[in-house]
DSSP file (Angstrom, degrees, kcal/mol; ACC not computed):
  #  RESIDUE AA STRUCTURE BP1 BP2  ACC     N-H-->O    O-->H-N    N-H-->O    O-->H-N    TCO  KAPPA ALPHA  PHI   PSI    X-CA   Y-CA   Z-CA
    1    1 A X              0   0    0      0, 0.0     2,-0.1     0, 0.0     0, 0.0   0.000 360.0 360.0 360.0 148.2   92.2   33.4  244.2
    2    2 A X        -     0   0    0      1,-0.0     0, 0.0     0, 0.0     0, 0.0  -0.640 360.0 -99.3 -87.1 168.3   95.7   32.3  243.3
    3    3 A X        -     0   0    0     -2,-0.1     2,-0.2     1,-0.1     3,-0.1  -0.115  41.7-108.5  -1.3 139.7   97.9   33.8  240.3
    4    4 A X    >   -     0   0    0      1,-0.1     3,-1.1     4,-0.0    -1,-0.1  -0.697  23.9-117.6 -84.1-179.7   97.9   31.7  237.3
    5    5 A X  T 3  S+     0   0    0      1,-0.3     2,-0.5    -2,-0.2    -1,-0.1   0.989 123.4  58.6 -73.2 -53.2  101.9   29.6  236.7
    6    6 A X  T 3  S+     0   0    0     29,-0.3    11,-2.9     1,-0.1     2,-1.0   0.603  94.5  78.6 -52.1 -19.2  101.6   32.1  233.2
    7    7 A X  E <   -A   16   0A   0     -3,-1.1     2,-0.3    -2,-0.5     9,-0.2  -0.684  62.8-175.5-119.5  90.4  101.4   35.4  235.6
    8    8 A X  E     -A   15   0A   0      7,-3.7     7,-1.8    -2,-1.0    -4,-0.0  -0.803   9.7-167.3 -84.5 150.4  104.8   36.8  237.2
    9    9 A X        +     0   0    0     -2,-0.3     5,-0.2     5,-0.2     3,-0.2  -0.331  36.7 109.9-129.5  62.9  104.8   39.5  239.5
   10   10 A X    >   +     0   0    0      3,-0.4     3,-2.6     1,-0.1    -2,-0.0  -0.141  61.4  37.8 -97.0-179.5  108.6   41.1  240.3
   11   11 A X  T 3  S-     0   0    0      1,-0.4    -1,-0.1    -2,-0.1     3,-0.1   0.623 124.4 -68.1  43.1  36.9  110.5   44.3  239.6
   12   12 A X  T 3  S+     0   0    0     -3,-0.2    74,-0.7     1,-0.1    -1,-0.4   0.629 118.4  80.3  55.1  11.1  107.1   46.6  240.0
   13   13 A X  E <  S- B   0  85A   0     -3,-2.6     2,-0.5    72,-0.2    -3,-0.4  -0.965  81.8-113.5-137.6-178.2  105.6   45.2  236.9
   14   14 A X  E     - B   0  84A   0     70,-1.1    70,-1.2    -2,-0.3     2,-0.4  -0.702  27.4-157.5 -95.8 115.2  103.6   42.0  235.9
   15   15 A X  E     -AB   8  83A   0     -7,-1.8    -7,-3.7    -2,-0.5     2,-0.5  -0.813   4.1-161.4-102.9 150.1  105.3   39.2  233.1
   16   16 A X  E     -AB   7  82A   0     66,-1.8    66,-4.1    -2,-0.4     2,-0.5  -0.989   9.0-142.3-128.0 122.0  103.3   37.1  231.4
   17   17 A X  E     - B   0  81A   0    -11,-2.9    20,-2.7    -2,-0.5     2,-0.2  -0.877  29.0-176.2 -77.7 115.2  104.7   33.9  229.7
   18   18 A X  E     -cB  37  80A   0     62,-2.7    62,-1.2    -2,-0.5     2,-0.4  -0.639  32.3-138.4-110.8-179.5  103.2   33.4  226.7
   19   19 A X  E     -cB  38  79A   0     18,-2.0    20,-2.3    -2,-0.2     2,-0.2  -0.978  31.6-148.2-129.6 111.3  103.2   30.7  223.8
   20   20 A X  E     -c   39   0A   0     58,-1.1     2,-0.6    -2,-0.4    20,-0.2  -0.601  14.6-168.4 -86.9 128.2  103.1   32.7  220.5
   21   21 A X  E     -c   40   0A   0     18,-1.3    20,-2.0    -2,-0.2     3,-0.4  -0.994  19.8-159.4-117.2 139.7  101.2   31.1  217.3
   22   22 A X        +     0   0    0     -2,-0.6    22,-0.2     1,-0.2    20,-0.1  -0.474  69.9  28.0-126.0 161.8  102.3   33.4  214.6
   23   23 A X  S    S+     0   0    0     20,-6.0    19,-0.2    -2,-0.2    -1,-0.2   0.610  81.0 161.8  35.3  27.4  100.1   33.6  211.3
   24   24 A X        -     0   0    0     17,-1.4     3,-0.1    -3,-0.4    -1,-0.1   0.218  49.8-114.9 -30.6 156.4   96.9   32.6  213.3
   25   25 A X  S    S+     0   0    0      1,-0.2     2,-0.3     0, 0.0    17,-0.1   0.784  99.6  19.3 -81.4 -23.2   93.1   33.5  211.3
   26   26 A X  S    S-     0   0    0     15,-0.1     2,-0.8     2,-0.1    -1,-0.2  -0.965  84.5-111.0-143.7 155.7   92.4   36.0  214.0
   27   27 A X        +     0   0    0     -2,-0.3     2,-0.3    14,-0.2    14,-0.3  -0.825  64.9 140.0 -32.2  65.9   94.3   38.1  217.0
   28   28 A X  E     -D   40   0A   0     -2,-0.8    12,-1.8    12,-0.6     2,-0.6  -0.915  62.4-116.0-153.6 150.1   93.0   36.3  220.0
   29   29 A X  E     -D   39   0A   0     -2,-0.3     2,-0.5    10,-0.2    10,-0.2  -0.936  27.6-163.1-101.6 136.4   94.0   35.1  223.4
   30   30 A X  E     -     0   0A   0      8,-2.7     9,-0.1    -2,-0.6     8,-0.1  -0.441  41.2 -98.6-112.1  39.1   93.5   31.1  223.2
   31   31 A X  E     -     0   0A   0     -2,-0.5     7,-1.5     7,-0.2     2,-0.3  -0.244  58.6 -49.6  64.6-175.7   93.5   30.0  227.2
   32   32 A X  E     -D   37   0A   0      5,-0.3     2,-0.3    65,-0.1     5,-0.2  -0.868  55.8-166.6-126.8 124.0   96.3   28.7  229.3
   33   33 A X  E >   -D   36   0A   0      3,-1.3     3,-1.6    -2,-0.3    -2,-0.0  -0.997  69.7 -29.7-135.3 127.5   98.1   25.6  227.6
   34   34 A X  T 3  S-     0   0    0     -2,-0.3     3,-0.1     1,-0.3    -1,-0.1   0.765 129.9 -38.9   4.9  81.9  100.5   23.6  229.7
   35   35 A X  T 3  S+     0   0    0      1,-0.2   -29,-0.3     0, 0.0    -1,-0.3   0.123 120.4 106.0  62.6  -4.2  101.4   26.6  232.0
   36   36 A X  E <  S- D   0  33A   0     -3,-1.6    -3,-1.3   -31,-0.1     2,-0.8  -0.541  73.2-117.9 -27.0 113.5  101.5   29.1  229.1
   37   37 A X  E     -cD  18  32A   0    -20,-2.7   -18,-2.0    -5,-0.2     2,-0.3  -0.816  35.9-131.5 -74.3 128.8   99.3   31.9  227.9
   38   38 A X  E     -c   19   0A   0     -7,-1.5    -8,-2.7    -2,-0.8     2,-0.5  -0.508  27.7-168.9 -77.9 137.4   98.2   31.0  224.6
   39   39 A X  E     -cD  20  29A   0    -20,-2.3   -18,-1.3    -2,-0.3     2,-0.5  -0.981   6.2-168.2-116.8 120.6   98.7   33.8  222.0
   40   40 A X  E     +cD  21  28A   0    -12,-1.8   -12,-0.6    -2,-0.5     2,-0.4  -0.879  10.8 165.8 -62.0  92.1   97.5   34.1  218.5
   41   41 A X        -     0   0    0    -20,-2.0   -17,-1.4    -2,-0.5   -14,-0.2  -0.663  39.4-140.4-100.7 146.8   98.3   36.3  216.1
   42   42 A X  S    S+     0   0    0     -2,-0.4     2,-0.2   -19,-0.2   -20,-0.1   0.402  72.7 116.4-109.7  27.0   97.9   36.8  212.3
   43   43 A X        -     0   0    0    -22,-0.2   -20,-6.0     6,-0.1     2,-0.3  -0.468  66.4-129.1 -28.2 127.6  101.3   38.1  212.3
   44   44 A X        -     0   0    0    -22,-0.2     6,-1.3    -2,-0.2     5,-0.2  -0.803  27.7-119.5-103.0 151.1  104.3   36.2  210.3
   45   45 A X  S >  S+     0   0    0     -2,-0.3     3,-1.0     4,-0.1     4,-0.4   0.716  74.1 120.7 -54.5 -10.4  107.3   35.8  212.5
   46   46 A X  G >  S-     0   0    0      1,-0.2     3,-3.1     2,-0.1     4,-0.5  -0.118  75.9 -15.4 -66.5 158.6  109.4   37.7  210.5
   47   47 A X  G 3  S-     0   0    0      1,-0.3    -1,-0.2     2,-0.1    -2,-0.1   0.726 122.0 -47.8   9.3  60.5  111.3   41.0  211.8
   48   48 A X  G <> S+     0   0    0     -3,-1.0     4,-1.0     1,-0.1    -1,-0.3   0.680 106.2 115.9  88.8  15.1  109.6   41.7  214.7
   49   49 A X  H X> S+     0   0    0     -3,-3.1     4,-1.9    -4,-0.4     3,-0.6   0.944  75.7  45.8 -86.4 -54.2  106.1   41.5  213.7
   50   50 A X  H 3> S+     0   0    0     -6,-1.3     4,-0.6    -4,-0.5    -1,-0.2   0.758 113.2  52.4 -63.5  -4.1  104.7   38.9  215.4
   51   51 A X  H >> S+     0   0    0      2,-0.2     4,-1.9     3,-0.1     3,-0.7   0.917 113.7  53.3 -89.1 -45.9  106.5   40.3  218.9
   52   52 A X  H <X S+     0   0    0     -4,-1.0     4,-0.8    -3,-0.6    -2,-0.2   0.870 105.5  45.4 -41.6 -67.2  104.7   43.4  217.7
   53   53 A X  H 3X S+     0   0    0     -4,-1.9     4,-0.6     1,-0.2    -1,-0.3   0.444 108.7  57.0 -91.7  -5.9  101.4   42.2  217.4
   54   54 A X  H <X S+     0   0    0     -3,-0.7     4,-2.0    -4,-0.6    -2,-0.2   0.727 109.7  49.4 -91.5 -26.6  101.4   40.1  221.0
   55   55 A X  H  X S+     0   0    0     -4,-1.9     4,-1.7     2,-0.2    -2,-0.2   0.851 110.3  44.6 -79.6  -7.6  102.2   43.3  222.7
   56   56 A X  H  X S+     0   0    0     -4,-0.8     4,-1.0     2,-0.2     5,-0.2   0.707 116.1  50.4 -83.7 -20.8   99.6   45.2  221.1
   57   57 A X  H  X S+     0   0    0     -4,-0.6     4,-2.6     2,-0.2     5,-0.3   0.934 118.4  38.9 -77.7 -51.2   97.2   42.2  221.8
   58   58 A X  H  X S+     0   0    0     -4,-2.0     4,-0.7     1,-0.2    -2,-0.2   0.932 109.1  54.0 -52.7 -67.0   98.2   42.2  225.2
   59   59 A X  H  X>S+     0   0    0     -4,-1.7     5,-1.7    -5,-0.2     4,-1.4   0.744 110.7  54.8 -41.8 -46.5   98.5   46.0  226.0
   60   60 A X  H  <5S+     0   0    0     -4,-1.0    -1,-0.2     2,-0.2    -2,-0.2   0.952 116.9  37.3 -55.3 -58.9   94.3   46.1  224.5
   61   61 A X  H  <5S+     0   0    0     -4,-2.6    -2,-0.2     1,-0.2    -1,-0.2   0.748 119.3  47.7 -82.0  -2.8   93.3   43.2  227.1
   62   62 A X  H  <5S-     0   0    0     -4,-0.7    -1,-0.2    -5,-0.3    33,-0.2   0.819  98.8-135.0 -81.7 -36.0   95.3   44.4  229.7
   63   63 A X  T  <5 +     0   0    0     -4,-1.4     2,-0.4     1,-0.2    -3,-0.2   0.658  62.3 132.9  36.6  52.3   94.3   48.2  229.5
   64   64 A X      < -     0   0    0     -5,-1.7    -1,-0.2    -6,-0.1    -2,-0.2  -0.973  68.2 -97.3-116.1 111.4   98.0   49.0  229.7
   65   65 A X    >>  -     0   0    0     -2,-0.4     3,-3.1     1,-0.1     4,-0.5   0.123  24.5-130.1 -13.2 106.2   99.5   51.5  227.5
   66   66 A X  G >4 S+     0   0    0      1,-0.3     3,-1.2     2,-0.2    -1,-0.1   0.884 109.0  67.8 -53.5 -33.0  101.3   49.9  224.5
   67   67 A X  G 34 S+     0   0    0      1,-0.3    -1,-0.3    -8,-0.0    -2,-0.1   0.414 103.9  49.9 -38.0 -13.6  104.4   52.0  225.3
   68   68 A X  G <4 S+     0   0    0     -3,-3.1    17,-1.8    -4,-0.1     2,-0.3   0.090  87.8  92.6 -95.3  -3.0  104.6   49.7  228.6
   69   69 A X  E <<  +E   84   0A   0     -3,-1.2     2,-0.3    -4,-0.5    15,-0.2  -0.964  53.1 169.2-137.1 125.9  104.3   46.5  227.1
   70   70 A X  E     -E   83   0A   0     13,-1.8    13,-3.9    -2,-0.3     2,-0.9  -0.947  42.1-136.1-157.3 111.3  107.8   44.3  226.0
   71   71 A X  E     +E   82   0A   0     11,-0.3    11,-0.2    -2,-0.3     4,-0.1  -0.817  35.1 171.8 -67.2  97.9  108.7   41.1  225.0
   72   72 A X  E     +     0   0A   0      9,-1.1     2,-0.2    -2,-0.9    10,-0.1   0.138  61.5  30.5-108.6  25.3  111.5   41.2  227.3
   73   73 A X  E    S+E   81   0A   0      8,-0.6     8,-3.7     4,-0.1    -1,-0.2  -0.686 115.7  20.3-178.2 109.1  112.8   36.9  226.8
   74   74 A X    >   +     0   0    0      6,-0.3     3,-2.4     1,-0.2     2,-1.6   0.735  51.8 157.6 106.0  30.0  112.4   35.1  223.7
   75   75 A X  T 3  S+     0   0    0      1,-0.3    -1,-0.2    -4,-0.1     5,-0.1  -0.699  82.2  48.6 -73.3  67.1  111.9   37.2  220.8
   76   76 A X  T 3  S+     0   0    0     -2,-1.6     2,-0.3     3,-0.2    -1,-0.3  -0.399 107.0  81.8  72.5 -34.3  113.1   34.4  218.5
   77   77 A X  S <  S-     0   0    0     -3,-2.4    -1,-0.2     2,-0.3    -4,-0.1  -0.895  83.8-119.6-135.8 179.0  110.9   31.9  220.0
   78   78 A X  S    S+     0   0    0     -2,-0.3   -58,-1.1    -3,-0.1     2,-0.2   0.922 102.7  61.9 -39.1 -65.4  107.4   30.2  220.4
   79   79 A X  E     -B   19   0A   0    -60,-0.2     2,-0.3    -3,-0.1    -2,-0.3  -0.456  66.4-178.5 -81.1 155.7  107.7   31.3  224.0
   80   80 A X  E     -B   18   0A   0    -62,-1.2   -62,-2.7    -2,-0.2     2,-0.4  -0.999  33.0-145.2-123.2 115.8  107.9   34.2  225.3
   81   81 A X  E     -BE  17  73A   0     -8,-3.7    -9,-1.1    -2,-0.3    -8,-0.6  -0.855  36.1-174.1 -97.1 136.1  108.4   36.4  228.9
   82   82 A X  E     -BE  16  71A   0    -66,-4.1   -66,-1.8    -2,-0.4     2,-0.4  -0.973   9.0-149.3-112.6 133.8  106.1   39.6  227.9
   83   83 A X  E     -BE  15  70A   0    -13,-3.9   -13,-1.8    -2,-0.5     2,-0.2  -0.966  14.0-161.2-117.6 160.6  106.1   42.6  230.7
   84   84 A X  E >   -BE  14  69A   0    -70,-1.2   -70,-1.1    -2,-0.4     3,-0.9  -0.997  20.5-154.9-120.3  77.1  103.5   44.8  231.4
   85   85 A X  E 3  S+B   13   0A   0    -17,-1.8   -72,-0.2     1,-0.3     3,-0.1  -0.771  74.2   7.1-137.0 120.0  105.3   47.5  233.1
   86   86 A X  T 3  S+     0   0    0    -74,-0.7    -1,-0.3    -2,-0.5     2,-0.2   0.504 103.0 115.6 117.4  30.5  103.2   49.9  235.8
   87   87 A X    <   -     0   0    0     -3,-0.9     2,-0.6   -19,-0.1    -1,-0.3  -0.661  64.3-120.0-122.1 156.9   99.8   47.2  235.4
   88   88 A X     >  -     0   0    0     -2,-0.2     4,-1.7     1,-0.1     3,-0.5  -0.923  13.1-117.0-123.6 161.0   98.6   45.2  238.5
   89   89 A X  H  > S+     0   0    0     -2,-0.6     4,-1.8     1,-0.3     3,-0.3   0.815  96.4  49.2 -49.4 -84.1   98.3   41.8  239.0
   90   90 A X  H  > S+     0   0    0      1,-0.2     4,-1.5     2,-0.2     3,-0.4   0.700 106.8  44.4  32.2 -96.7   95.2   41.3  239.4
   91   91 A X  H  > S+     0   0    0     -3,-0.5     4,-3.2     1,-0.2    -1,-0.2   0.912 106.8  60.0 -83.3 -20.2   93.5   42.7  237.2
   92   92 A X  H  X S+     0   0    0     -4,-1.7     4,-1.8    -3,-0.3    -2,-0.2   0.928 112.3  46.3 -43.0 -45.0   95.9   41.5  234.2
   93   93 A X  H ><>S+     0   0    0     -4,-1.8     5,-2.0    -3,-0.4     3,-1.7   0.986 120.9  43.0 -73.6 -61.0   94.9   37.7  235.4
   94   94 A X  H ><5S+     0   0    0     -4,-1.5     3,-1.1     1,-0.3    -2,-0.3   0.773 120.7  35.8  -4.0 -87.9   91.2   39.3  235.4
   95   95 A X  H 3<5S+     0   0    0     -4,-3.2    -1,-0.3     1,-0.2    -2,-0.2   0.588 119.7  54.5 -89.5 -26.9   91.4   41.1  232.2
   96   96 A X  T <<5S-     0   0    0     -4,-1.8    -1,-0.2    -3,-1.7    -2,-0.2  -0.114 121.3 -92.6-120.2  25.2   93.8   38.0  230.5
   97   97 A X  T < 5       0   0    0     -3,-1.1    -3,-0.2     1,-0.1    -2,-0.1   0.561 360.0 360.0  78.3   3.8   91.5   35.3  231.2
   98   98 A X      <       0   0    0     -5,-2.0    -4,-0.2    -6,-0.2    -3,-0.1   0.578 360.0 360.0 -88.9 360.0   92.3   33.7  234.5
């Protein structure tokens, strides 16, 4: 099975590109939209919350320590590069809907 586009795998850990919707009704991951994970949070964008609340979302569905988990590209915008830092590929596409 291939990778999905969303699902990097360099530098010994796994990035995920996501597409953040910030003040969402629920926490959830929403599928893959045009090469994108889609992210929901009911987080407002302000100061650092909604970056907050996709890595904790992430770090949960991943089973990756939240202490591992970074929004390491876009922290200002809808998108986002998230890493995953000592998680394998695999099972993140597994565990993250692919």
């Amino acid at each position: 099975m291939a990778a999905p586009g969303w699902l990097i795998e360099r530098d010994g850990a796994v990035h995920v590109r996501v597409r953040v919707t910030p003040r969402a009704s629920r926490d959830e991951l929403a599928g893959e939209r045009a090469g994108l994970l889609a992210v929901r949070v009911t987080a407002p964008p302000a100061e650092g919350r909604a970056n907050a609340a996709v890595e904790k979302l992430l770090a949960r569905a991943a089973g990756v320590p939240r202490s591992r988990v970074a929004v390491v590209q876009g922290a200002s915008a809808r998108e986002k590069l998230v890493r995953l830092e000592g998680a394998d590929a695999a099972a993140v596409a597994r565990a993250l809907g692919a």
